[in-house]
C-alpha positions in Angstrom: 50.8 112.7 127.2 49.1 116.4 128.1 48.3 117.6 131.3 44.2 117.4 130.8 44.8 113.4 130.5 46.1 113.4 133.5 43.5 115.6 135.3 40.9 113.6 133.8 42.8 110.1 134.9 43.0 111.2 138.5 39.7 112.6 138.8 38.4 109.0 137.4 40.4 107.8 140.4 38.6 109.5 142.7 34.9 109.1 141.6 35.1 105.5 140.5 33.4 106.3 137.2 34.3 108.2 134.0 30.4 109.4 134.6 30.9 110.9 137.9 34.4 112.1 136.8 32.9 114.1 134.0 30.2 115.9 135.5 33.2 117.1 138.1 34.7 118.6 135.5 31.4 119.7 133.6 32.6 117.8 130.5 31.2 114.7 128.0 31.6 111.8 129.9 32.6 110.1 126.1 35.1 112.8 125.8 37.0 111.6 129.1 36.7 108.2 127.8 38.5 108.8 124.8 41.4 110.9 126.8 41.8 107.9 128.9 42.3 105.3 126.3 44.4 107.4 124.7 46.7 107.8 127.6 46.8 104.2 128.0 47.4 103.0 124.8 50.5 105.4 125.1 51.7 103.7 128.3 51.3 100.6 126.4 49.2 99.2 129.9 45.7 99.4 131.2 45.1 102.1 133.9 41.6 101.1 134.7 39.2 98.1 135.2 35.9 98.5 133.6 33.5 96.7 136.0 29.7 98.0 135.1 29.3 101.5 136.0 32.2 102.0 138.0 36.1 101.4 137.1 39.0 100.7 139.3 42.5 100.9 139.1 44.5 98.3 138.1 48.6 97.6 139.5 49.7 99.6 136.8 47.1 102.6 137.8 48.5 102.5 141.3 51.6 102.8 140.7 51.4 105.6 137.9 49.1 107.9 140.3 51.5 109.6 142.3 53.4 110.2 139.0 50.7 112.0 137.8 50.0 114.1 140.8 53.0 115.1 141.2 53.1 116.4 137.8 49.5 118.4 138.0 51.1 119.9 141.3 54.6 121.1 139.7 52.9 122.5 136.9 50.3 124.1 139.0 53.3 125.6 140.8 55.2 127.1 137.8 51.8 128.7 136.8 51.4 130.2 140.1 55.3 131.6 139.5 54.5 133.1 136.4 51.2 134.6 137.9 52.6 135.9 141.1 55.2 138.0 138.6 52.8 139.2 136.3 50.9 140.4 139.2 53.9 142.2 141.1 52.5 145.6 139.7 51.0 147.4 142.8 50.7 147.0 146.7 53.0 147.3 149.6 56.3 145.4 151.1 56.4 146.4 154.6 60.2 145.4 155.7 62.0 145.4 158.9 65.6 146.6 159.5 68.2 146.1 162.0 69.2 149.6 162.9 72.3 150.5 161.2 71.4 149.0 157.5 70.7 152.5 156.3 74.4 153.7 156.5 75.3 150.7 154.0 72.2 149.2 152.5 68.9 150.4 153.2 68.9 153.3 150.8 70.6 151.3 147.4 68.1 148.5 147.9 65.0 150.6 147.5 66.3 153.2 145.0 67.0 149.4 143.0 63.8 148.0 144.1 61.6 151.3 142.9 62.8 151.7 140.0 62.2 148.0 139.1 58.8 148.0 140.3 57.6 151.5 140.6 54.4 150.6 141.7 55.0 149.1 144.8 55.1 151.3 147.5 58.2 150.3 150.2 57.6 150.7 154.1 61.3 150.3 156.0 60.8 149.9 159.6 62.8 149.5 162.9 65.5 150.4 164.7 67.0 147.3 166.3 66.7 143.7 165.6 64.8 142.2 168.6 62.6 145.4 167.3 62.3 143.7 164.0 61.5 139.9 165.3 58.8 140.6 167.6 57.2 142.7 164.6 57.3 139.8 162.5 56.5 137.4 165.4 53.0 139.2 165.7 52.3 139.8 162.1 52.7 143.6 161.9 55.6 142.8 159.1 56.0 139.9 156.3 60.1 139.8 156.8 62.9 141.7 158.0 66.5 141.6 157.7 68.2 140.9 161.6 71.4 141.0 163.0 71.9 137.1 165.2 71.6 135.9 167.8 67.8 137.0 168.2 64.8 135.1 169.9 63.7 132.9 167.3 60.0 131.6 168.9 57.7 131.3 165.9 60.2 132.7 163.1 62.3 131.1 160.2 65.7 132.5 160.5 68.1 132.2 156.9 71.9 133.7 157.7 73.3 135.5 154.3 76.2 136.9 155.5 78.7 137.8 158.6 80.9 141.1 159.0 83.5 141.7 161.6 83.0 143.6 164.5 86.3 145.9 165.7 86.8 148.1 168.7 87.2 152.1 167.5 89.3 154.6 169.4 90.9 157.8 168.2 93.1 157.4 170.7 96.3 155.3 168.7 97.8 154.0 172.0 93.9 151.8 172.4 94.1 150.4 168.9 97.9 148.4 169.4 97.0 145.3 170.3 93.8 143.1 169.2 91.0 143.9 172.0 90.1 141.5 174.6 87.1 140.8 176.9 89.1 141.9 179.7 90.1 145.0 178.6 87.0 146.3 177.0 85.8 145.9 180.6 88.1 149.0 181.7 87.5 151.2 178.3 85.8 153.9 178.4 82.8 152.3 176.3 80.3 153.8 174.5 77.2 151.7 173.1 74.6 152.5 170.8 70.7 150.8 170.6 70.4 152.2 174.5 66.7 151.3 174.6 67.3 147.5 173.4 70.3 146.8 175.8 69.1 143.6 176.6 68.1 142.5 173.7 70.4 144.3 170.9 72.4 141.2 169.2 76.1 142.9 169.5 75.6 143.6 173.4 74.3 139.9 174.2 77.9 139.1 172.4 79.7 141.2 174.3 77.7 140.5 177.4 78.0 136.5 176.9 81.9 136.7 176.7 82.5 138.6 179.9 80.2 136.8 181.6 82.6 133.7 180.4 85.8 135.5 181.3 83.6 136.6 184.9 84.1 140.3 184.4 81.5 143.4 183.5 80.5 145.6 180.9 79.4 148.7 182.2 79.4 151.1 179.3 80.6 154.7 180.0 77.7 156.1 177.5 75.0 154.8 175.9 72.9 156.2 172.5 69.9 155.5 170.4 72.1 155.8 167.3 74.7 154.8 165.9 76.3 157.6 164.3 76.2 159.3 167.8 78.0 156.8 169.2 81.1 156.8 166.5 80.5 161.2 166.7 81.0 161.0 170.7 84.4 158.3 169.8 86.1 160.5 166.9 85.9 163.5 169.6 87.5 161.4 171.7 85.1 161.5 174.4 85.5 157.3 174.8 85.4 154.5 172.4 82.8 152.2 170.4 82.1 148.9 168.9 81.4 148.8 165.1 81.4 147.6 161.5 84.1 149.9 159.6 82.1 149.5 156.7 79.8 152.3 158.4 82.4 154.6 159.3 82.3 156.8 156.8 84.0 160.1 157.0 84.6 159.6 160.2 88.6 159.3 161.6 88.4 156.5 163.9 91.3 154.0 164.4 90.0 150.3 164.6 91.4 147.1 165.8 89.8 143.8 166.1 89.2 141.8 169.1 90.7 138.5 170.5 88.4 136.1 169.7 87.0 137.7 166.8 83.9 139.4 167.0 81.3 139.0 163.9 77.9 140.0 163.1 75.5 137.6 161.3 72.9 139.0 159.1 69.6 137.1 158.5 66.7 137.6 156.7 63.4 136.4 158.8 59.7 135.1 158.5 57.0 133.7 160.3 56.9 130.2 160.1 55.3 128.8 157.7 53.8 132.2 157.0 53.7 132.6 152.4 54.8 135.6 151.4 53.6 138.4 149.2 55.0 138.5 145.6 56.7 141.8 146.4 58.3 141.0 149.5 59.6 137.8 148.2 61.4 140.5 145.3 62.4 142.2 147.7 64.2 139.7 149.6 65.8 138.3 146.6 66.9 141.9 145.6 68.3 142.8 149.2 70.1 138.8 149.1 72.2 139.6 146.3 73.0 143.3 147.5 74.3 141.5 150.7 76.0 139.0 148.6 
């Protein structure tokens, strides 16, 4: 049984006629003939009823069409997998990031990513994940990696991976017990992603539990960054909230808080959107590096 006999049985199908079905496919009608009989006497049954001009299926036809469509479509999907490969030679991924993936991941990832496909130029953009979603939202990137909870209107949203969050003091008498809501409401708290307070993932944690346990969180100091927020902490000017993974150099004492605190990365896309051979790569490269 080949592929072609198939084609040619289920464009029969459709026309009614080995004639009609031919000149579809810009081929000898006798030709398509033969295919067919061929492919029936190998199912041993009679796919079609010769009636005059026209032919019709018979039982066994019916029931042996969907077969052979979804065969054409599987193999018409491994030849587009093969294709979109061999054609991942040039073009751009244009990739959102949550804000503090270049301390741990951003950089690797394309170093990895150019130097398996060097001619695919990388863009890496944002600075904070409800940043990242709305850029997706309205088209002006394929994907992006997030940090949960985010507004999800209009996206596909796939979780890889979770990291704790601890409190970070260099004071050792802050760092004793494991933080609660109720304390961090008296620390004197420094948060990063200042222009995305209401949106930035970590502070709509933090914001959501005290609002449960009915107290505030009025942070001391706020900063764009990151890294100025865990500068400002190791000089003991107050503390900060943070993934000791991005620490660094940096001597800050940690401690984690009661309920845990985690972040939850994802990767995001517009629904039903089809991605671009390279940013599909890329994805699958910046999966396993999270893996």
């Amino acid at each position: 049984m080949r592929l072609e006999q198939l084609e040619y049985f289920l464009a029969a199908a459709d026309h009614g006629s080995f004639s009609a079905a031919a000149h579809a496919l810009t081929m000898a009608q006798p030709s398509m003939s033969e295919q067919i009989r061929r492919l029936e006497a190998e199912l041993g049954v009679p796919l079609f009823i010769r009636a005059g001009k026209g032919v019709q299926l018979t039982d066994a036809g019916r029931l042996f069409r969907p077969h052979a469509e979804r065969v054409l479509a599987e193999a018409q999907e491994a030849l587009e997998s093969v294709r979109e490969v061999r054609t991942l030679v040039s073009g751009t991924v244009a990739f959102g990031f949550f804000g503090g993936a270049h301390h741990s991941l951003l950089v690797g990832l394309v170093a990895r990513f150019r130097a398996r496909y060097p001619d695919v130029r990388v863009r890496a953009i944002g600075q904070n994940s409800a940043e990242v979603a709305d850029d997706v939202r309205e088209g002006h990137l394929e994907a992006g990696l997030v940090i949960l909870p985010i507004e999800d209107r209009g996206l596909e949203v796939h979780p890889v991976r979770r990291e704790e969050l601890f409190y970070m003091s260099a004071d050792p008498e802050r760092v004793i017990e494991p933080m609660t809501i109720e304390r961090l409401s008296e620390a004197p708290l420094i948060l990063y992603d200042a222009r995305w307070a209401t949106g930035d993932p970590t502070r709509v944690q933090l914001r959501e539990r005290a609002q449960t346990a009915g107290v505030r969180l009025e942070p001391l100091i706020e900063v764009e960054y990151m890294t100025a927020a865990f500068d400002l902490a190791a000089r003991g000017v107050g503390d900060t909230v943070g993934l000791p993974s991005m620490l660094r150099a940096r001597k800050l004492l940690q401690v984690a808080f009661d309920p845990p605190l985690y972040e939850t990365y994802a990767f995001i896309t517009r629904r039903n959107a089809r991605l671009s051979p390279s940013t599909r790569a890329f994805m699958d490269m910046a999966e396993k590096a999270l893996g």
